[in-house]
Backbone bond lengths (Angstrom), bond angles and torsions (degrees), N, CA, C in turn:
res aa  C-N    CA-C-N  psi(-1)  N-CA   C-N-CA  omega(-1)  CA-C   N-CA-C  phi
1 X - - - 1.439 - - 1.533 107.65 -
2 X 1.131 95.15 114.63 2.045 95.58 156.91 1.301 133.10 -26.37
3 X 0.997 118.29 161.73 1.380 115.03 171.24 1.615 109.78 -100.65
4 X 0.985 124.29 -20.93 1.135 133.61 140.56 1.699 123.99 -38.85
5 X 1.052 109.71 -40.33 1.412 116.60 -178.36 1.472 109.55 -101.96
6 X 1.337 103.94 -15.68 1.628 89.71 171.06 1.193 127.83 -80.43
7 X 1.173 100.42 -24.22 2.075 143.22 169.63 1.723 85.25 -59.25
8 X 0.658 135.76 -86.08 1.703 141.93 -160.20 1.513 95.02 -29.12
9 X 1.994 109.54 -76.66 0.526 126.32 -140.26 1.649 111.65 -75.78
10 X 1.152 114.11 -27.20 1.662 126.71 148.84 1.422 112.31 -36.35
11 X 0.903 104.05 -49.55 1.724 117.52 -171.91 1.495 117.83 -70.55
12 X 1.554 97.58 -42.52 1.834 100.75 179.93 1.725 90.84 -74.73
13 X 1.183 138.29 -55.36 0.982 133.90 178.85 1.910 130.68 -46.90
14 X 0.956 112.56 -25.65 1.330 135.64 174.02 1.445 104.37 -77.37
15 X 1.472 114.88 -65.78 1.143 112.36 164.10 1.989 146.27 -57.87
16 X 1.545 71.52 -29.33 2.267 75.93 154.13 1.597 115.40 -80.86
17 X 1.320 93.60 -36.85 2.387 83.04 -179.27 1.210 106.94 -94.81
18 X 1.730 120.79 31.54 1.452 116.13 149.60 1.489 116.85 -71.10
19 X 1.154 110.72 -29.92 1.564 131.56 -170.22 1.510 104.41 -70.62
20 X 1.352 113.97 106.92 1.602 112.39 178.45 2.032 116.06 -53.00
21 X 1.356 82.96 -27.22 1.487 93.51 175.55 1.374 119.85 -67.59
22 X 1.216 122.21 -1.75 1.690 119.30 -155.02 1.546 80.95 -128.20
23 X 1.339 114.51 20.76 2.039 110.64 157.09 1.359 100.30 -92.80
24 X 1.589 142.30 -38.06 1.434 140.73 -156.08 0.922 123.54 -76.77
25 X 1.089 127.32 154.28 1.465 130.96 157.40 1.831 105.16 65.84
26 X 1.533 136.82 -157.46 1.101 127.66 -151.39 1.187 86.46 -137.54
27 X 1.867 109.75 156.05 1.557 110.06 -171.94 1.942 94.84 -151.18
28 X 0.946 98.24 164.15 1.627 110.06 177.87 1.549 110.19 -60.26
29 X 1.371 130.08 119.62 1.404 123.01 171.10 1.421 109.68 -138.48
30 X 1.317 110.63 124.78 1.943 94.65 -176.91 1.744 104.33 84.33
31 X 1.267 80.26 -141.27 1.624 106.42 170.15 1.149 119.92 -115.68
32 X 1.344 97.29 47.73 1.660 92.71 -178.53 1.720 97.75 -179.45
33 X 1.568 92.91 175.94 1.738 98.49 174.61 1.473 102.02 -95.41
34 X 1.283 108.56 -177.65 1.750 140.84 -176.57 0.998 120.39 173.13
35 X 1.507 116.35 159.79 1.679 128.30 170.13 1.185 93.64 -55.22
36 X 1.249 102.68 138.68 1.948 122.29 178.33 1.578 101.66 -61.59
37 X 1.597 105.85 -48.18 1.494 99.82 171.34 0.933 128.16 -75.33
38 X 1.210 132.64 29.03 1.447 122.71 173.87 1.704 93.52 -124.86
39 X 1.123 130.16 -38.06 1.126 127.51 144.96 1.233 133.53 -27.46
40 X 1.138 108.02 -64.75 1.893 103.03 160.76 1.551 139.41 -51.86
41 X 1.526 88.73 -11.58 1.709 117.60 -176.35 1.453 110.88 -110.76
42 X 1.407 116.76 -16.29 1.716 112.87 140.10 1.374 124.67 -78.54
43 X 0.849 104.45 -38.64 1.956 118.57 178.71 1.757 105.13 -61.00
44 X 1.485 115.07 -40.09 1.218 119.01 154.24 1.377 130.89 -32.55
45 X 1.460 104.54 -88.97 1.491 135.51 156.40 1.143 123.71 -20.45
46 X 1.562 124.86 -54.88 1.468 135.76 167.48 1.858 105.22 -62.78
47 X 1.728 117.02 -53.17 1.403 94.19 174.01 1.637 136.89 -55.41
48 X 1.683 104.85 -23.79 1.707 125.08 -165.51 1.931 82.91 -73.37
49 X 1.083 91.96 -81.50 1.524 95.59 -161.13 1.566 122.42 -51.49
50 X 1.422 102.51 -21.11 1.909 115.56 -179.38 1.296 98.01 -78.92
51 X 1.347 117.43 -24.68 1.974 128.88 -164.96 1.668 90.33 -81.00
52 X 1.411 96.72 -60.64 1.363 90.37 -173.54 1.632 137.55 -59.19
53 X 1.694 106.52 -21.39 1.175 140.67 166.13 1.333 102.68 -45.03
54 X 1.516 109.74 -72.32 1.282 119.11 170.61 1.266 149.96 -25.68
55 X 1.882 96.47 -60.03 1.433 121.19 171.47 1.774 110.19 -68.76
56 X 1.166 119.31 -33.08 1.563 112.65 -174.79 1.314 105.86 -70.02
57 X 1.620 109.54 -53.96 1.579 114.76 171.97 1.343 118.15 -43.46
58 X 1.288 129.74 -27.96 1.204 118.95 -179.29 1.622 109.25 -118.95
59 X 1.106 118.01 9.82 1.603 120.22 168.03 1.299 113.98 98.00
60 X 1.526 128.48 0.90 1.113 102.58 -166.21 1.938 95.79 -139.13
61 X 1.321 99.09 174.86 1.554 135.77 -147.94 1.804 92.30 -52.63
62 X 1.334 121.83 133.15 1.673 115.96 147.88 1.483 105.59 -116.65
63 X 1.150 128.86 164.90 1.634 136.65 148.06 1.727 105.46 -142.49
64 X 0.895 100.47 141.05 1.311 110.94 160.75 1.587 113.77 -123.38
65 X 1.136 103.08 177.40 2.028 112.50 -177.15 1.256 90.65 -88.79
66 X 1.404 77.88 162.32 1.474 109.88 167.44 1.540 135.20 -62.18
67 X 1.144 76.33 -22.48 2.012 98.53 167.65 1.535 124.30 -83.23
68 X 1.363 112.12 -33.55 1.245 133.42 169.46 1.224 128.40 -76.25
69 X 1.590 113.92 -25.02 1.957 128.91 -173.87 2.231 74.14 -93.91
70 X 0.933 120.55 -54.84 1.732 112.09 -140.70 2.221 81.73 -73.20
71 X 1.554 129.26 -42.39 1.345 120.04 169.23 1.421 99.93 -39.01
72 X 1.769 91.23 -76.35 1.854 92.52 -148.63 2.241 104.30 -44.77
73 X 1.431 104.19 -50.40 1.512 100.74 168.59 1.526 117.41 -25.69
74 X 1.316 114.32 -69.36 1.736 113.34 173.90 1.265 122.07 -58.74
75 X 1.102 117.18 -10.04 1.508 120.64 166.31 1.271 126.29 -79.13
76 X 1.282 105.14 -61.08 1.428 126.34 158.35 1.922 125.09 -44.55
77 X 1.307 106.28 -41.37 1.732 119.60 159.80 1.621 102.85 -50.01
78 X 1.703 106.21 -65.69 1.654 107.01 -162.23 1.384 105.01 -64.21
79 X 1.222 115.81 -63.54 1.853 123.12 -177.88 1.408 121.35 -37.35
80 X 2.009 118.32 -36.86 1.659 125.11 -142.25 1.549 104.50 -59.05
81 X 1.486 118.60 -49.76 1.155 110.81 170.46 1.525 139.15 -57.80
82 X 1.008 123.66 -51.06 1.767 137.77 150.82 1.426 107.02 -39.88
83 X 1.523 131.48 -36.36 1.322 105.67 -163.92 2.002 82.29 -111.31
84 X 0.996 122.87 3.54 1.893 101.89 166.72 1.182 94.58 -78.35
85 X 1.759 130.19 -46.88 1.556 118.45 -163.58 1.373 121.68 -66.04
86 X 1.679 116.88 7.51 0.878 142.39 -169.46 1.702 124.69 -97.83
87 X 1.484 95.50 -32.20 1.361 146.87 -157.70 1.408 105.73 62.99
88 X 1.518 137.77 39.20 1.139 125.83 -154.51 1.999 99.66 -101.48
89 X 1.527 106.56 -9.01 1.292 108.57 179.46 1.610 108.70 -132.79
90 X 0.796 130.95 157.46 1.486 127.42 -174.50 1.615 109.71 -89.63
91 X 1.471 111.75 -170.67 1.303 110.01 169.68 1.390 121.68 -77.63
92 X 1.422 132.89 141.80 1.402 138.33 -176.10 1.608 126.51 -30.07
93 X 1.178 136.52 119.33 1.641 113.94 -175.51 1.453 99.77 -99.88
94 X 1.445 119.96 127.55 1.296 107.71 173.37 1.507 129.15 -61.24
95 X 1.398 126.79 147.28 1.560 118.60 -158.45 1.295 84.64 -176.36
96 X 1.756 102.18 137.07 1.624 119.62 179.65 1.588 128.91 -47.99
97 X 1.330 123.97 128.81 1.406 112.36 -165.88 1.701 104.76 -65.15
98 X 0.938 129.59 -6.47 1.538 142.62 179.83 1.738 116.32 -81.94
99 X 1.481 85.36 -18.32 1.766 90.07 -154.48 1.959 102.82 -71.96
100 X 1.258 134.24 175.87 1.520 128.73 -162.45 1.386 79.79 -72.56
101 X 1.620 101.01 158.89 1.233 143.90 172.56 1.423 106.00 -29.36
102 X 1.958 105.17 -67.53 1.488 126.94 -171.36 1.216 120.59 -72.74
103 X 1.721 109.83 -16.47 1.611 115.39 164.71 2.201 112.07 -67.59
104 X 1.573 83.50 -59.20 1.629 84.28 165.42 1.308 124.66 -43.06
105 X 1.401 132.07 -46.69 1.575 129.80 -176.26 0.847 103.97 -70.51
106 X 1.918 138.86 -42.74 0.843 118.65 173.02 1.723 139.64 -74.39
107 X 1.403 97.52 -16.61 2.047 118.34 162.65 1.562 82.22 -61.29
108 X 1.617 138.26 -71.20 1.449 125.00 -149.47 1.297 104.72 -54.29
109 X 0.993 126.44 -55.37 1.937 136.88 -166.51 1.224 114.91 -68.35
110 X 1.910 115.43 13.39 1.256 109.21 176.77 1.855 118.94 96.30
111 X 1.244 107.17 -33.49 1.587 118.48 -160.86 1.691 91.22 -89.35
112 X 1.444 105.60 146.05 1.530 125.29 165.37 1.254 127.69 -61.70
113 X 1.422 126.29 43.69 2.013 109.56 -177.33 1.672 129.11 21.97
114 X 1.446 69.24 -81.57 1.787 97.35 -178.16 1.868 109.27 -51.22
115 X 1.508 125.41 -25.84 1.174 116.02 154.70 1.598 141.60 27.79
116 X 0.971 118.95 31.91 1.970 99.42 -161.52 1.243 111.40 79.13
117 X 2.003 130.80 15.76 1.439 107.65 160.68 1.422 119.57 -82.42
């Protein structure tokens, strides 16, 4: 996929879970259904940590809110097991139970925090 198209596709996506309405009820995700909101809270999760993926690989700065590290975190808690058997997350990095939210999700998902900061 392009980067161009990933750009799009961020965008069409951003722009459907503007809609308070597009939290309710259950919607197509994958191969399968789910709570819309919990969907929006993977779709989250995959941008924080894919962003962040990104930004280290290429050297430069991410932040996200505080609202977004403590989601993607609960996402990352419920999913960690299902997505290692998956290989979709690595093994755990240890990291202080104190440490920010978005450092933890990223210790849960396998990835190093500390990274290139």
């Amino acid at each position: 996929m392009s980067p161009a198209a990933v750009a799009e596709s961020a965008a069409l996506a951003a722009t459907a879970w503007a809609d308070p309405a597009a939290y309710e009820g259950v919607t197509e995700f994958g191969t399968g259904e789910m709570p819309a909101s919990f969907a929006a809270a993977i779709t989250l999760q995959e941008l924080a940590l894919h962003g962040w993926d990104l930004a280290r690989a290429t050297g430069r700065p991410f932040i996200v809110s505080e609202e977004t590290a403590r989601v993607t975190l609960g996402v990352v808690e419920q999913i960690a097991e299902q997505a290692r058997a998956t290989g979709g997350y690595g093994a755990p990095v240890p990291t202080a139970a104190d440490a920010p939210a978005f450092h933890r999700a990223l210790a849960t998902s396998g990835r190093e925090p500390e990274w290139n900061d």
